[in-house]
LUMBAVEX-97458 format. One line per field, with one value per residue (C-alpha): x, y, z; residue number from 1; residue in three letters. Coordinates in Angstrom, 2 decimals. Layout:
BEGIN
c1 = c(X / ...)
c2 = c(Y / ...)
c3 = c(Z / ...)
k = c(NUM / ...)
r = c(ALA / ...)
% end
This chain:
BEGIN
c1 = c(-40.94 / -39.17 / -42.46 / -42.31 / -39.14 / -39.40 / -42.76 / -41.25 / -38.30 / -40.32 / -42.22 / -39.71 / -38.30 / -41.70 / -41.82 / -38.24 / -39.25 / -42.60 / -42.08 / -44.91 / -43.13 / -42.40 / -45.89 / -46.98 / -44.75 / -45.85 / -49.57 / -48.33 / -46.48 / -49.36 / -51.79 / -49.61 / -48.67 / -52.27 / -52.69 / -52.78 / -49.55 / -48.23 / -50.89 / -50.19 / -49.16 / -48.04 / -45.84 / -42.91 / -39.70 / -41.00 / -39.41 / -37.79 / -36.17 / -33.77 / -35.73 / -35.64 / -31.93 / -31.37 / -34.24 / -33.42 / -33.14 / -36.24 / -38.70 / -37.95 / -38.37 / -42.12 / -43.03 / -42.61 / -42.49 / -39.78 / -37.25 / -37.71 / -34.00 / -30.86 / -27.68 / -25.93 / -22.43 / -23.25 / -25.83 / -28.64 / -32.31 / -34.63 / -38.20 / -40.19 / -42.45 / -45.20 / -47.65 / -46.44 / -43.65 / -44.09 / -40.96 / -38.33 / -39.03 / -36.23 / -37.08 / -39.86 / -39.73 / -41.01 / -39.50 / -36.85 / -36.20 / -32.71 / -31.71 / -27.86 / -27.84 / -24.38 / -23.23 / -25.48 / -28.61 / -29.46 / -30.54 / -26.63 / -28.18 / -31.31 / -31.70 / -34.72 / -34.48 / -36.48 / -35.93 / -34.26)
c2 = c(0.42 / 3.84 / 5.81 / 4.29 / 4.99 / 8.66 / 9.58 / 8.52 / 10.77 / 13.62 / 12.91 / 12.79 / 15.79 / 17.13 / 16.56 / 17.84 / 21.26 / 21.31 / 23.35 / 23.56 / 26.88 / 28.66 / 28.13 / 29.43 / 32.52 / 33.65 / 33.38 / 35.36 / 37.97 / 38.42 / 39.21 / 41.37 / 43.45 / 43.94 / 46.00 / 49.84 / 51.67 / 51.61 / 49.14 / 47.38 / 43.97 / 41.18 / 39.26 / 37.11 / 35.25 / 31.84 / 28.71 / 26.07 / 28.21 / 25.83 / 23.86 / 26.64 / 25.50 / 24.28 / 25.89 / 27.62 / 31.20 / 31.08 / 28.84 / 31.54 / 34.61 / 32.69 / 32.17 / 35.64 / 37.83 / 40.68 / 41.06 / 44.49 / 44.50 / 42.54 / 42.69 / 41.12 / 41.53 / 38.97 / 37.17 / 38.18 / 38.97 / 40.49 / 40.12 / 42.52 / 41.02 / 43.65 / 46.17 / 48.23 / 50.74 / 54.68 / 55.97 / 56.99 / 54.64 / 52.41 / 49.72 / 49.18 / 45.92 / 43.23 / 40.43 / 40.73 / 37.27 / 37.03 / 34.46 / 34.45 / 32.05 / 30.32 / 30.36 / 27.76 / 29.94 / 27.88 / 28.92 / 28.37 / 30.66 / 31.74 / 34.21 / 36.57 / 39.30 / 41.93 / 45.60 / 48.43)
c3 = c(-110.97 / -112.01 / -111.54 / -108.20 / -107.37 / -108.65 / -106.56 / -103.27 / -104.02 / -104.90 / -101.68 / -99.64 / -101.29 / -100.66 / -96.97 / -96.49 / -97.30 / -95.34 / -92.13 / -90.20 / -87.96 / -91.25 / -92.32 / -89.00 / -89.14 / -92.58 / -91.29 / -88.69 / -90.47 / -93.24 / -89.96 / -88.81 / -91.96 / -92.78 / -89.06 / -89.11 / -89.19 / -85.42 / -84.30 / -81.21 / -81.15 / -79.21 / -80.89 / -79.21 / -80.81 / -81.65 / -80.00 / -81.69 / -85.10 / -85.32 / -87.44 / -89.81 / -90.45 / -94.10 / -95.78 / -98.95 / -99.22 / -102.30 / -99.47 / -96.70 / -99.29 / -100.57 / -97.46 / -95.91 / -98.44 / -98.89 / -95.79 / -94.04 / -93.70 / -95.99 / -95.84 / -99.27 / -97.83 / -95.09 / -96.62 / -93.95 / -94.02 / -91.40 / -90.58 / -88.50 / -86.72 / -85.93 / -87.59 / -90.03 / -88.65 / -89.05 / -91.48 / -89.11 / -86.42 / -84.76 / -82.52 / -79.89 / -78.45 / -81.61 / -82.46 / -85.19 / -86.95 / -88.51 / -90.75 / -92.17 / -95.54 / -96.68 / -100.18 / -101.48 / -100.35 / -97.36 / -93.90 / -91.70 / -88.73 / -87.32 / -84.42 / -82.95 / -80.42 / -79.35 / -81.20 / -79.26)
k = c(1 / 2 / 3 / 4 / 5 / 6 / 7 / 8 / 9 / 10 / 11 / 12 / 13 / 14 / 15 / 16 / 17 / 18 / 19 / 20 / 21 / 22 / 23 / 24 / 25 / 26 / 27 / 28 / 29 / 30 / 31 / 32 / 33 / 34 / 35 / 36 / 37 / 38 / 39 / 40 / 41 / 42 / 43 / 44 / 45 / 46 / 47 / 48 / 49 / 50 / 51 / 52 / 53 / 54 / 55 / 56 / 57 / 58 / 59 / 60 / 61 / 62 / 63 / 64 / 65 / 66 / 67 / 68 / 69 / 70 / 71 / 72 / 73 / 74 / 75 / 76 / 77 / 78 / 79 / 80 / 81 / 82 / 83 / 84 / 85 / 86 / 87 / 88 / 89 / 90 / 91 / 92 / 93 / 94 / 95 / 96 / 97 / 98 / 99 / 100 / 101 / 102 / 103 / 104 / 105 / 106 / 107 / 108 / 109 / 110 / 111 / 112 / 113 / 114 / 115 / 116)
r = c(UNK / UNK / UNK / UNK / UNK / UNK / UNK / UNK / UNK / UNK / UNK / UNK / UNK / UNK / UNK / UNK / UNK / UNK / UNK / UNK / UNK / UNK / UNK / UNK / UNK / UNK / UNK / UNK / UNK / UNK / UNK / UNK / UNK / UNK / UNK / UNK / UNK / UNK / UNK / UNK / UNK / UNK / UNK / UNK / UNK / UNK / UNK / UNK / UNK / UNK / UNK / UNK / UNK / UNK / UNK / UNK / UNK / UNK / UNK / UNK / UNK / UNK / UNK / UNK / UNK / UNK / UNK / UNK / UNK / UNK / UNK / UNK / UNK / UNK / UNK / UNK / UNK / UNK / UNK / UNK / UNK / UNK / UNK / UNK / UNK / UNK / UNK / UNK / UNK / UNK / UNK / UNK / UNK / UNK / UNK / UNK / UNK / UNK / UNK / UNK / UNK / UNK / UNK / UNK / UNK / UNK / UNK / UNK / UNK / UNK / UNK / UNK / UNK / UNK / UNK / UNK)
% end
């Protein structure tokens, strides 16, 4: 009975973590990193980040690698979301995923908006 009880909380533990949109965006980041420098690419802010609300800070960071951009002081990390970007560039219209983690390393805000 206690092996029972234990592998339906470690399933449901499992299942809370799965997020099919993360698992989409670090497909999609991966593709995208392995383009030429300054490659074109279409990329838009996925719908529905929400979801992405609650994830721990060590799930987002496997997932999609190192941010391009953090910010300790306010607990935020930044994903590009296009081909690799020539040194000295700033913006040109990709997608820049934001997430802001609380104090127990979980996801308390996710934006995306298009660089400038």
């Amino acid at each position: 009975m206690k092996t029972a009880l234990l592998l339906a909380s470690t399933i449901v533990g499992t299942v809370a973590m799965s997020s099919p949109l993360l698992d989409s965006l670090a497909m999609q980041l991966r593709q995208l990193r392995a383009l030429p420098m300054a490659a074109p690419s279409k990329t838009m802010c996925p719908a529905k980040i929400e979801s992405l609300v609650g994830l721990g800070q060590e799930r987002i960071g496997d997932a999609l690698g190192k941010p391009d951009f953090i910010d300790a002081s306010t607990g935020k990390w930044v994903y590009f979301f296009t081909s690799p970007i020539p040194p000295g560039q700033r913006g040109g219209g990709f997608p820049e995923l934001v997430f802001i983690f609380g104090s127990d390393r979980a996801v308390l805000r996710v934006s995306c908006h298009y660089s400038r």
